[in-house]
MARZABA-34038 format. One line per 5 residues: number of its first residue (from 0); for each residue x, y, z of N, C-alpha, C. Coordinates in Angstrom, 1 decimal, decimal comma. Layout:
BEGIN
NUM> X:Y:Z:X:Y:Z:X:Y:Z; ... $
// end
This chain:
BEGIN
0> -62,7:130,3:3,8:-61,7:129,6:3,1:-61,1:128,5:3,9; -61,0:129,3:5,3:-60,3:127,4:6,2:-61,2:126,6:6,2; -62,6:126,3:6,4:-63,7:125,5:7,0:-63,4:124,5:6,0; -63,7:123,0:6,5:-63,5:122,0:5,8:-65,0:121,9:5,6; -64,8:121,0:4,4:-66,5:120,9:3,3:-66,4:119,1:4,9 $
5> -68,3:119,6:5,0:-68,5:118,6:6,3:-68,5:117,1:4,9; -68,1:115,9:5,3:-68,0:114,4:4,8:-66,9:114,6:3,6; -66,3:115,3:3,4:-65,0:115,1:2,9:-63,7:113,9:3,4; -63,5:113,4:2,8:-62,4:112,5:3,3:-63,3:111,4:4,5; -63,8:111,1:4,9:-64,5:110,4:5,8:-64,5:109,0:5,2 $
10> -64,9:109,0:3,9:-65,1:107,5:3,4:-63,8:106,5:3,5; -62,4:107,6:3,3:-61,2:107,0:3,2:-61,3:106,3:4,7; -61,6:107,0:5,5:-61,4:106,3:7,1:-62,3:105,1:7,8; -61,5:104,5:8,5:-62,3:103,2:8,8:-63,6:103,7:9,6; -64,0:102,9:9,9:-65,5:103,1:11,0:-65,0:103,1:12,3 $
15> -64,9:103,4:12,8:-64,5:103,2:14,4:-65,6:103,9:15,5; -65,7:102,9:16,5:-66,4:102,8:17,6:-66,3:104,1:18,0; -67,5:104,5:18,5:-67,4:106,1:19,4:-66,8:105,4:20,5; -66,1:106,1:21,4:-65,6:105,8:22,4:-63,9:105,0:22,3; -64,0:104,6:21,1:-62,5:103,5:20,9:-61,0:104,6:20,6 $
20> -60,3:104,0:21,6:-58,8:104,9:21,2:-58,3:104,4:19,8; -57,5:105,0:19,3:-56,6:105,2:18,3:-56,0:103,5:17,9; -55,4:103,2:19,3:-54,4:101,6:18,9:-55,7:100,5:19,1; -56,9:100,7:19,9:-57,7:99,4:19,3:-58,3:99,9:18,2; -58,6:100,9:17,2:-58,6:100,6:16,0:-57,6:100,1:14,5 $
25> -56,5:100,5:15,6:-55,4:99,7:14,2:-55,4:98,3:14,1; -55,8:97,4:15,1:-55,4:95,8:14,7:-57,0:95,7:13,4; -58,0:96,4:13,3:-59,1:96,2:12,8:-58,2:96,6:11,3; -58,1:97,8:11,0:-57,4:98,2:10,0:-56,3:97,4:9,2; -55,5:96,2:10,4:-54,5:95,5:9,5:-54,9:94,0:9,1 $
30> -56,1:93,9:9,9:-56,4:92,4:9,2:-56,7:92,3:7,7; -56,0:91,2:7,1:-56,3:91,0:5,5:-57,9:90,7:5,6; -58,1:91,1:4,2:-59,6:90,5:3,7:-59,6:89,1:3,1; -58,3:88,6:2,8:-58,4:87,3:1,8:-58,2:85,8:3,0; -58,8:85,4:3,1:-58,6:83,3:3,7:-57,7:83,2:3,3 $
35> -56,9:82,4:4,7:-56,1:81,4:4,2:-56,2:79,9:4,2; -57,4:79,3:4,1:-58,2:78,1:5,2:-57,3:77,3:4,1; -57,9:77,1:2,9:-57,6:75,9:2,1:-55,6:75,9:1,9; -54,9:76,3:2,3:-54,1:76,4:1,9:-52,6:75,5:3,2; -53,5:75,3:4,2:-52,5:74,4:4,8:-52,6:73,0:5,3 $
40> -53,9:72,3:4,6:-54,0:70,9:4,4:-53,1:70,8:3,4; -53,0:71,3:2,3:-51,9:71,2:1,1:-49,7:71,1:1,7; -50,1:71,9:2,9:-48,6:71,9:3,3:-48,8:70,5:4,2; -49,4:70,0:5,0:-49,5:69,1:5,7:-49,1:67,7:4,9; -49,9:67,5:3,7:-49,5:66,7:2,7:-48,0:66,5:2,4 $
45> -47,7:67,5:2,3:-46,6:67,8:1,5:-45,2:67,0:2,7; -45,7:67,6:4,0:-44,5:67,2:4,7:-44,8:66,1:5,2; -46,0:65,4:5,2:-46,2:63,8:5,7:-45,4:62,9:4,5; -45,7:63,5:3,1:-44,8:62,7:2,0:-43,4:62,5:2,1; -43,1:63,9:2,7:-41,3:63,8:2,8:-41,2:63,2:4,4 $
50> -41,8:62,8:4,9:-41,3:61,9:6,3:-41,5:60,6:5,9; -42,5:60,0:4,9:-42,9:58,6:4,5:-41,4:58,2:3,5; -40,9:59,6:2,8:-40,2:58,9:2,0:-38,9:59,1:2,7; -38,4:59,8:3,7:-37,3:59,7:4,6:-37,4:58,2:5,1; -38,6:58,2:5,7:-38,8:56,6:6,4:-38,3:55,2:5,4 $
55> -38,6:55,2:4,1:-38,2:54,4:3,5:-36,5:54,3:3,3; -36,5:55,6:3,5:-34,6:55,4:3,2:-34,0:55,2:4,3; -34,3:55,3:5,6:-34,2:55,0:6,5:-34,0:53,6:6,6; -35,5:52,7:6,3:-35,5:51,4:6,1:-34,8:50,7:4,8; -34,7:51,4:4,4:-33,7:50,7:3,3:-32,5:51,0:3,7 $
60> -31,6:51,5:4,5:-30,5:51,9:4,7:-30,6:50,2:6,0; -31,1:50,5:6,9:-31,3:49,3:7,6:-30,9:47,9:6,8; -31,5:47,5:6,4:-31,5:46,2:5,4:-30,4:45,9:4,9; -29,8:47,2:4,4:-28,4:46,8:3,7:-27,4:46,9:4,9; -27,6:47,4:6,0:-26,3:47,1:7,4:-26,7:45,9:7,4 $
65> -28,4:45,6:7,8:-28,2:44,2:8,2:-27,8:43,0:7,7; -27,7:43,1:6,2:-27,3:42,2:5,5:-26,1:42,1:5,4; -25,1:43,3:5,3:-24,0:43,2:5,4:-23,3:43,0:7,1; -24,0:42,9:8,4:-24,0:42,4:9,2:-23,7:41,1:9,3; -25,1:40,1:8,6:-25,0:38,8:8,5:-23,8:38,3:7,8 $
70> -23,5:38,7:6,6:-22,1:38,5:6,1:-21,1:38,6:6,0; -20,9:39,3:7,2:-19,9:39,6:8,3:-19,9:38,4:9,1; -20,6:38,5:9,7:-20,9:37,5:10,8:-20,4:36,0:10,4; -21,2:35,5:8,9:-20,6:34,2:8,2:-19,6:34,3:7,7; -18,8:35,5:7,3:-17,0:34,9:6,8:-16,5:35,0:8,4 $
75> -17,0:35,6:9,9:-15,9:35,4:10,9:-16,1:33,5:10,8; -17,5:33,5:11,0:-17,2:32,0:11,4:-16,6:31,1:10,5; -16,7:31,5:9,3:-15,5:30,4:8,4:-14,3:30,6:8,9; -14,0:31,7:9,0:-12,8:32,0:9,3:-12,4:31,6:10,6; -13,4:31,2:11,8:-12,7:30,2:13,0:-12,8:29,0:12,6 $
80> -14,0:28,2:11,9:-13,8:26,9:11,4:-12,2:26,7:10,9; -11,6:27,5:10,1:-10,7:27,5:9,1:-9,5:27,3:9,9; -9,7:28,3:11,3:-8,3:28,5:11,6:-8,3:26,9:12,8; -9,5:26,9:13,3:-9,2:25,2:13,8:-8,8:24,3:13,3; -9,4:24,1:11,4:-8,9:22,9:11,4:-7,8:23,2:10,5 $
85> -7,3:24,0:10,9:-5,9:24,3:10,2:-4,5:23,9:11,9; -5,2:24,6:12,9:-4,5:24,1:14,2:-4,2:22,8:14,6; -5,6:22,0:14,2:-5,4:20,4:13,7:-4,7:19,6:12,9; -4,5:20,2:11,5:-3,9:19,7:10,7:-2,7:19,8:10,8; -2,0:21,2:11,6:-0,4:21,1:11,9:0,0:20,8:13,1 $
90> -1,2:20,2:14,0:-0,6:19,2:14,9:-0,3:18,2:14,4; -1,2:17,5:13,7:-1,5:15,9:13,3:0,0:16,4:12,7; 0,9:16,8:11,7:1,9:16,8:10,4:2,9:17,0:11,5; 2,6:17,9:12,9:4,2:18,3:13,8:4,5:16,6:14,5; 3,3:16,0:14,9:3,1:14,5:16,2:3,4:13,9:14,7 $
95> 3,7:13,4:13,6:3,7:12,5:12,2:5,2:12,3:12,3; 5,5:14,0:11,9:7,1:13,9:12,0:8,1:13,5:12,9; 7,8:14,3:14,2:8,4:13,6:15,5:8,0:11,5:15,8; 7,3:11,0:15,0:7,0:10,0:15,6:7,2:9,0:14,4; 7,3:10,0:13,5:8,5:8,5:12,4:9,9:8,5:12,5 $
100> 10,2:9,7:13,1:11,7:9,6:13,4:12,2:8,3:15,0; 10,7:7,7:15,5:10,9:7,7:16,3:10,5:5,7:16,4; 10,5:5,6:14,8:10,0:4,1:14,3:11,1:3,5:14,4; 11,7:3,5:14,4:13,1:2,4:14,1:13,3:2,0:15,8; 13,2:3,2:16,7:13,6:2,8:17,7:12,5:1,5:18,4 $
105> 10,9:2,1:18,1:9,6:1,4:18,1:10,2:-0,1:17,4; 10,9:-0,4:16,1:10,8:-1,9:15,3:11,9:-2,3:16,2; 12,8:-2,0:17,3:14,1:-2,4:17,6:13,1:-3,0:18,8; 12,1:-2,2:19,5:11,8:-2,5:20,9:11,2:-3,7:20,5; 9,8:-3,9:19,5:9,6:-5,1:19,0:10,1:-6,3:18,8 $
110> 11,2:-5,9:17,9:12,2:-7,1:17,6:12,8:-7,8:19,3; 13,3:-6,8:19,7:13,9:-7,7:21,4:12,8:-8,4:22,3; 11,4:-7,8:21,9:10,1:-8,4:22,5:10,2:-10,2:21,6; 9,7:-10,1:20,7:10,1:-11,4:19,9:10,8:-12,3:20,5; 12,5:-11,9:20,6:13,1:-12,8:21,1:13,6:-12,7:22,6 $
115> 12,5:-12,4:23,2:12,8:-12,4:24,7:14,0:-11,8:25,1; 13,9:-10,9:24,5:15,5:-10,3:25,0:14,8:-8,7:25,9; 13,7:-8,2:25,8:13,2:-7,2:26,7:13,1:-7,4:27,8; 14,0:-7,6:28,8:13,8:-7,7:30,7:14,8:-6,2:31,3; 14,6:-6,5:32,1:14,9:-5,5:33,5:14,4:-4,4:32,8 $
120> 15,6:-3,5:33,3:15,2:-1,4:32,9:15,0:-1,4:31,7; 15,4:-2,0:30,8:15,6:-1,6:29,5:13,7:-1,9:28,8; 13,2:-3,5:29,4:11,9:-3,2:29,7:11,0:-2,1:30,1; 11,5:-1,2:31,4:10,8:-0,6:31,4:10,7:1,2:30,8; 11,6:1,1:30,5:11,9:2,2:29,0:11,1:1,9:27,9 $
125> 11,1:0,7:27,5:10,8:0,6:26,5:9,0:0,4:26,8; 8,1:0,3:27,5:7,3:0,3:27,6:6,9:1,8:28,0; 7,4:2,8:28,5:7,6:4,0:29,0:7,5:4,7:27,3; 8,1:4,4:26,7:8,4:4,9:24,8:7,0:4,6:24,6; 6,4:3,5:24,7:5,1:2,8:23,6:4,2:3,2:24,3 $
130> 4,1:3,7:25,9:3,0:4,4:26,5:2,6:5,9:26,1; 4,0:6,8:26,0:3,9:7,7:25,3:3,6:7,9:24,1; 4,4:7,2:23,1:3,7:7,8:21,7:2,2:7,1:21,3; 1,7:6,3:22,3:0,0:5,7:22,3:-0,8:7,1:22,6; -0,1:8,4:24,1:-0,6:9,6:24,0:-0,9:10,1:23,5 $
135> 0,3:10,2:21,9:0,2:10,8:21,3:-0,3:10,6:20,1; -1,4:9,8:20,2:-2,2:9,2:19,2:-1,1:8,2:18,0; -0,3:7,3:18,1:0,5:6,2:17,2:-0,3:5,2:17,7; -0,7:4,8:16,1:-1,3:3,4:16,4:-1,0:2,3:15,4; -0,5:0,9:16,2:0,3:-0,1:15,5:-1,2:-0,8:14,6 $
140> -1,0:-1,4:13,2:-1,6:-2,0:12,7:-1,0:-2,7:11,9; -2,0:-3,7:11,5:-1,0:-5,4:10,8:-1,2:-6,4:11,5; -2,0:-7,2:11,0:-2,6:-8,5:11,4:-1,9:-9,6:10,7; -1,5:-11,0:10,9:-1,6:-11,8:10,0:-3,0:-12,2:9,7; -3,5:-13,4:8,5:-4,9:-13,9:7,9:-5,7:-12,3:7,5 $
145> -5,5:-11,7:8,0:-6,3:-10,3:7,1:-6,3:-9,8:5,7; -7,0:-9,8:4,9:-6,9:-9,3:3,8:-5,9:-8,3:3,3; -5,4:-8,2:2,4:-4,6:-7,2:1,9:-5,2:-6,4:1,1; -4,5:-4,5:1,9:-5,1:-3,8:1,4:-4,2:-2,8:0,8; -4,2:-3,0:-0,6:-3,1:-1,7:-0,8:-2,4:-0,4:0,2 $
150> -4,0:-0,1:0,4:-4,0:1,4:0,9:-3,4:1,7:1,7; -3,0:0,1:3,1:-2,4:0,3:4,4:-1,1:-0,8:4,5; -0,7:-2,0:3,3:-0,1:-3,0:3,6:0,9:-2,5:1,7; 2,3:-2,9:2,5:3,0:-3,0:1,2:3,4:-4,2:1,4; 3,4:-5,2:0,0:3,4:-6,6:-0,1:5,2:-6,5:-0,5 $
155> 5,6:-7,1:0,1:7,3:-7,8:0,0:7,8:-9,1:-0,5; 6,8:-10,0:-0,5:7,0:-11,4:-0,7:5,4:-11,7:-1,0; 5,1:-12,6:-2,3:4,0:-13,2:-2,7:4,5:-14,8:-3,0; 2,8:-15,6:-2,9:3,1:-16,8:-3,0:1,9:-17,4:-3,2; 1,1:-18,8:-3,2:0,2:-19,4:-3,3:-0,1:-20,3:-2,3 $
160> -1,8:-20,0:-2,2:-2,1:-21,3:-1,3:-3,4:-21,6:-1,3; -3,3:-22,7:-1,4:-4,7:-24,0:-1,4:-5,9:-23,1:-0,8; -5,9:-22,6:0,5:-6,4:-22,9:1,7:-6,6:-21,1:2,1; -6,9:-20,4:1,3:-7,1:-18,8:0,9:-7,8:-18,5:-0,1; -9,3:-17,7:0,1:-10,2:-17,4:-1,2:-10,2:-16,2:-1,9 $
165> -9,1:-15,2:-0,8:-8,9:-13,8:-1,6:-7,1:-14,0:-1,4; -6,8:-12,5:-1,5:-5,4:-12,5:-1,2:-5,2:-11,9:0,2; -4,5:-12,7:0,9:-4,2:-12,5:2,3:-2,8:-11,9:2,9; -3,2:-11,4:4,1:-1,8:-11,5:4,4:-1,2:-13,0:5,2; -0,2:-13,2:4,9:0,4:-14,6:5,9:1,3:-13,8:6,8 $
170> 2,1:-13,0:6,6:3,2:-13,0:7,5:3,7:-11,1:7,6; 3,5:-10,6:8,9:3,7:-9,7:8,9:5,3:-8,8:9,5; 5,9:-8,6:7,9:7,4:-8,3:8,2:7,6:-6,9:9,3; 7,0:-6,3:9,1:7,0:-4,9:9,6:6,0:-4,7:10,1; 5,7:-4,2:11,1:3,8:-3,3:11,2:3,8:-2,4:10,6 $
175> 2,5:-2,2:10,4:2,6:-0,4:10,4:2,4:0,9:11,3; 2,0:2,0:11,2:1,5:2,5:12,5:1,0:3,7:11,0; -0,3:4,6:12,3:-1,0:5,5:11,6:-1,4:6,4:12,8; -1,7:8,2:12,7:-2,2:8,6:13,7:-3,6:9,0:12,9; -4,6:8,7:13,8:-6,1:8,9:13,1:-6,1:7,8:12,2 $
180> -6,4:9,0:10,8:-6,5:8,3:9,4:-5,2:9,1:9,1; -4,6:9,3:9,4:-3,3:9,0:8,6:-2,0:8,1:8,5; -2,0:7,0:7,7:-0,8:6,7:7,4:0,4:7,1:7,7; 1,2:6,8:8,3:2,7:7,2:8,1:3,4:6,3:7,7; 3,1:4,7:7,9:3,9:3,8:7,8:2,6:2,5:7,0 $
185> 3,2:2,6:6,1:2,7:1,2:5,4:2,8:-0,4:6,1; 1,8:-1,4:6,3:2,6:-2,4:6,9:3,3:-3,3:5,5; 4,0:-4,1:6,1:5,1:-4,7:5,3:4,5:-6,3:5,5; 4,6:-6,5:4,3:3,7:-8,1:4,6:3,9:-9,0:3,6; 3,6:-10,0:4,0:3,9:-11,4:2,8:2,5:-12,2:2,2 $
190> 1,9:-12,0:1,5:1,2:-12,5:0,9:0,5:-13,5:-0,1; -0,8:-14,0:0,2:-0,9:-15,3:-0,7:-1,9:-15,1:-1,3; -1,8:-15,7:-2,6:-3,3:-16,2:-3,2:-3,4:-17,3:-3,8; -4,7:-17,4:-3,5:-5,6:-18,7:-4,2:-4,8:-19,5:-5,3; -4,6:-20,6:-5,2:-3,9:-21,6:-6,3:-4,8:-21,4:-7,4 $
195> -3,8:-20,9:-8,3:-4,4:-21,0:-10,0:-5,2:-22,1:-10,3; -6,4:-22,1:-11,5:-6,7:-23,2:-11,8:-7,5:-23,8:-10,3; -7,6:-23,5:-9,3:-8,4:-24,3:-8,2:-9,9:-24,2:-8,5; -10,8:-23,1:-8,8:-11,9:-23,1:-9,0:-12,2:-24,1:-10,3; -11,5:-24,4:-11,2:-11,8:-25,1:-12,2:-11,5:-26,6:-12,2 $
200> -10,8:-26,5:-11,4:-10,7:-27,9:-11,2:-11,2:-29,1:-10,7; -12,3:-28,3:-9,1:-13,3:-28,9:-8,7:-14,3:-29,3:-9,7; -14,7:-28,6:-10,3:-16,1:-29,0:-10,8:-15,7:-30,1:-11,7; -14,6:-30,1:-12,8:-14,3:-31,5:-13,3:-13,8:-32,9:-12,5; -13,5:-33,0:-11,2:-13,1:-33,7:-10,7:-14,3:-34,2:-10,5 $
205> -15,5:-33,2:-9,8:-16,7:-33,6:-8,9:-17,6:-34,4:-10,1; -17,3:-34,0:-11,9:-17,9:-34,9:-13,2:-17,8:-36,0:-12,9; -16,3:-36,1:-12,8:-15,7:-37,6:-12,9:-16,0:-38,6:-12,1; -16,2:-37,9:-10,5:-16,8:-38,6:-9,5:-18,1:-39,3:-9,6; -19,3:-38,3:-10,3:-20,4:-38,8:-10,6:-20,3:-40,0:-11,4 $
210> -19,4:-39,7:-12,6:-19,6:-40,8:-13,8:-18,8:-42,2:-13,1; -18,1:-42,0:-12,1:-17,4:-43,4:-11,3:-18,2:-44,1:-10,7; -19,4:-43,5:-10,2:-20,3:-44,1:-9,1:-21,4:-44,4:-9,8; -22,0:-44,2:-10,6:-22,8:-45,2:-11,9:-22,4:-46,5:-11,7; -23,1:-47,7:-11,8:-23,3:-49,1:-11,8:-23,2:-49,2:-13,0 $
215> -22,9:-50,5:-13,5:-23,0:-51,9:-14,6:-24,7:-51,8:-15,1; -25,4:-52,0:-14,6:-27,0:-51,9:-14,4:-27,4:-50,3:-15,0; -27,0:-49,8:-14,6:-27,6:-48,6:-15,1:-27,1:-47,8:-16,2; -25,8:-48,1:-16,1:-25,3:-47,6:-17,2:-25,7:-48,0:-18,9; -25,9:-49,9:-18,8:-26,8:-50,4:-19,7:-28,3:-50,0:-19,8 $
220> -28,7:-49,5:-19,1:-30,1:-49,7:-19,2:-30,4:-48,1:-19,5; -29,3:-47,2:-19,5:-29,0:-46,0:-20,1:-28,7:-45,9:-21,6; -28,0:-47,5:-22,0:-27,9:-47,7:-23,2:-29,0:-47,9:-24,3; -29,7:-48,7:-23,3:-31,1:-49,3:-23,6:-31,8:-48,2:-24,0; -31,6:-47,7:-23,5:-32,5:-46,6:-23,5:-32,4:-45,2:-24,8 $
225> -31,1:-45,3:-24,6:-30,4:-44,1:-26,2:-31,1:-45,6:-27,3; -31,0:-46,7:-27,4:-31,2:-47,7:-28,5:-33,0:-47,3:-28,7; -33,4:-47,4:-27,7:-34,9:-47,4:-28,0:-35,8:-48,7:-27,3; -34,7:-49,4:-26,7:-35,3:-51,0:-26,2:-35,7:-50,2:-24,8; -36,7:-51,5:-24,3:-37,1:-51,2:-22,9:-36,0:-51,3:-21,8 $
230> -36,3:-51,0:-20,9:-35,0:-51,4:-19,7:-35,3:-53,3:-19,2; -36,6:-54,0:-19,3:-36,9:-54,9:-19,4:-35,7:-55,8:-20,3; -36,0:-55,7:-21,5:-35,2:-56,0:-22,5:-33,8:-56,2:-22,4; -33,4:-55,4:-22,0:-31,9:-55,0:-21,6:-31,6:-56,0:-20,5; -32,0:-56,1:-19,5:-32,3:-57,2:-18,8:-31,6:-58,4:-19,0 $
235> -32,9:-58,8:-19,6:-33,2:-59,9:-20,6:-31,7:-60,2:-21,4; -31,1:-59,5:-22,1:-29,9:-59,8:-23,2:-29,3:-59,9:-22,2; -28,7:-58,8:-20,9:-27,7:-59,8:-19,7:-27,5:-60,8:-19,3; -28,9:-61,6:-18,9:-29,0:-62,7:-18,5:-28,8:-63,5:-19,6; -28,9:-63,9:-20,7:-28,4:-64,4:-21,9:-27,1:-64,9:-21,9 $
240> -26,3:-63,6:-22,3:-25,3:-63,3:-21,9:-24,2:-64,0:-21,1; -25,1:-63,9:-19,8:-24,5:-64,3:-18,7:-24,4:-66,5:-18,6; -25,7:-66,8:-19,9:-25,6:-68,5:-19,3:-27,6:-68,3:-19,1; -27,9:-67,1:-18,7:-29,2:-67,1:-18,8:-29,7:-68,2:-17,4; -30,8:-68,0:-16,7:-31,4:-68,3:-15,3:-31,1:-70,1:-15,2 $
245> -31,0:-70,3:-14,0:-30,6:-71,5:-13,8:-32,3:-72,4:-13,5; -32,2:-73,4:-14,3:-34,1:-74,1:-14,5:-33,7:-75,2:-13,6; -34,5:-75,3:-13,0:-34,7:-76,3:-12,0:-35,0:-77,6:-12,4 $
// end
């Protein structure tokens, strides 16, 4: 009743080597029977996709710093352009102010130059004044014979004259002064123009001149000629006229 039936249970058991212990037959026993071959080109795919498409976002993330780098970069530099010529412009407006307040003393030094009244110290002050505010960019303008130009001359006195083909200045009351292109002071000036009626008056005078200088002779023989006679002819009726040729 104990004896085991001989090949019972045997088939359940693996094959094992005569001679082989116990633990080198278990790694035989746990190997699977199924492949895994095809199945990790598929993962390989998978993770080269999600690095291509990281990469893109990557590079698109780039693009938009750099862009917004560059336009950074162009409002700083408007914004130094801006703030220079803004440092410019309230220089030129601070040196304008200080230096019209400083005009009257400028038309007094002038005026005593005129009449020879600028000698000793008071000369050299006053040349000491016109050296400095020349530093400071003031510059006198106003010619007489120069054209007049609204933009830089205010006219105070008008008049006429022969011997001027636009309107001029004759006489300059005031100068003016300007720093750069800017104005501060208008010049002050007297002005002339062209005698009315002169352009029209030549050309009839220069008629009358022609028709003066015409002869006796030609004028008839002009006549002669509206009539239809020869200039021969015409001649002819002067001498007539006249007593006709003296016959020998």
């Amino acid at each position: 009743m104990t004896e085991e039936t001989p090949g019972f249970g045997d088939a359940d058991r693996p094959d094992v080597p005569s001679g082989a212990t116990p633990d080198e037959a278990a790694p035989q026993a746990a190997e699977p029977s199924t492949e895994e071959g095809p199945a990790a080109p598929a993962g390989d795919a998978m993770r080269e996709a999600g690095l291509t498409a990281q990469l893109d976002q990557a590079r698109s993330a780039l693009g938009e710093r750099t862009a917004d780098l560059q336009r950074l970069q162009a409002e700083y530099q408007n914004y130094r352009r801006r703030v220079e010529r803004d440092k410019v412009t309230v220089k030129e407006i601070a040196s304008a102010n200080l230096l019209s307040e400083l005009l009257p003393t400028l038309d007094d030094v002038g005026r005593a130059r005129d009449h020879g009244e600028l000698v000793g110290g008071f000369k050299s002050v006053a040349e000491s004044l016109e050296t400095v505010v020349a530093k400071m960019g003031l510059q006198q303008f106003g010619k007489e014979g120069e054209p007049f130009d609204p933009t830089i001359h205010e006219a105070l006195m008008h008049s006429y004259a022969p011997d001027v083909t636009e309107t001029t200045c004759v006489a300059i009351l005031q100068p003016g002064y300007r720093i750069g292109e800017r104005v501060i002071r208008p010049a002050r000036v007297a002005v002339a123009e062209p005698q009315p009626g002169a352009q029209t008056v030549k050309p009839d005078a220069a008629e009358g001149a022609e028709g003066e200088g015409e002869t006796p002779d030609a004028a008839d023989k002009a006549e002669a000629k509206d009539a239809g006679r020869p200039a021969d002819q015409a001649d002819e009726a002067e001498s007539k006229e006249n007593g006709g040729p003296d016959k020998g």
